[in-house]
N, C-alpha and C positions, 0 to 999 in steps of 0.2 A: 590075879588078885587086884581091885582097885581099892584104894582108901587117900582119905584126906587126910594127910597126917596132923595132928593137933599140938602134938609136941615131941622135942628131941627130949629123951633122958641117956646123958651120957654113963656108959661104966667103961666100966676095962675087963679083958678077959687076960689068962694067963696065957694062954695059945691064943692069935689071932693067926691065917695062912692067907695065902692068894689065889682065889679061886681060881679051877684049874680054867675054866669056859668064860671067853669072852663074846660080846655080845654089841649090838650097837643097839643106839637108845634113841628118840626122837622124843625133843625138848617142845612145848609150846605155849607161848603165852599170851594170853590174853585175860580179858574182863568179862566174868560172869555174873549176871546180873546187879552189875555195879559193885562187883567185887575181883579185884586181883588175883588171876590165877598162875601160877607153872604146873605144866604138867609134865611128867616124865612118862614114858614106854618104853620100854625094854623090849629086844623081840628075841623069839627063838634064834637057838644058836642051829648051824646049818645043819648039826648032825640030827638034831630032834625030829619028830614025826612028821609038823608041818614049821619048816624052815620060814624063818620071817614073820610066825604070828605076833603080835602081840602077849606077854607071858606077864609084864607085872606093869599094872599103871598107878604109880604115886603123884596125887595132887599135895601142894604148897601155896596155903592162903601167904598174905604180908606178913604178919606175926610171923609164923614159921619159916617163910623163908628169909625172915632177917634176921634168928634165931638160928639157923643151919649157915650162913654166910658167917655169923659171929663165931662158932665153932670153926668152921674152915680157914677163918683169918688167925686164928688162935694158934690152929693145929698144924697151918703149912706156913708160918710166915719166914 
């Protein structure tokens, strides 16, 4: 999956758990075409079929990412 996410909409669920598969991620940022990017990657976990691919990339223009920073400052402080 890649998408540029355009905005947070926060809810709540009655059940939220912790997924049981962890996975490591590779963060990178830079300027596209004179615009602000983060990118997130997520890769396969070792057990899947090709260990290490790529499995989800979410982009974060400025908007969104000072928008997702203000939730995280809200929610871990």
């Amino acid at each position: 999956m890649m998408a540029l996410i355009k905005e947070f909409v926060q809810k709540t669920r009655d059940r939220l758990a912790i997924h049981p598969t962890e996975v490591s991620a590779h963060i990178y940022v830079q300027e596209v075409d004179g615009r602000k990017l983060v990118q997130i990657d997520t890769h396969g976990a070792a057990d899947r079929q090709i260990p290490g691919k790529v499995s989800q990339t979410l982009q974060l223009d400025e908007p969104a990412a000072k928008e997702l920073l203000t939730i995280l400052m809200r929610h871990f402080d």
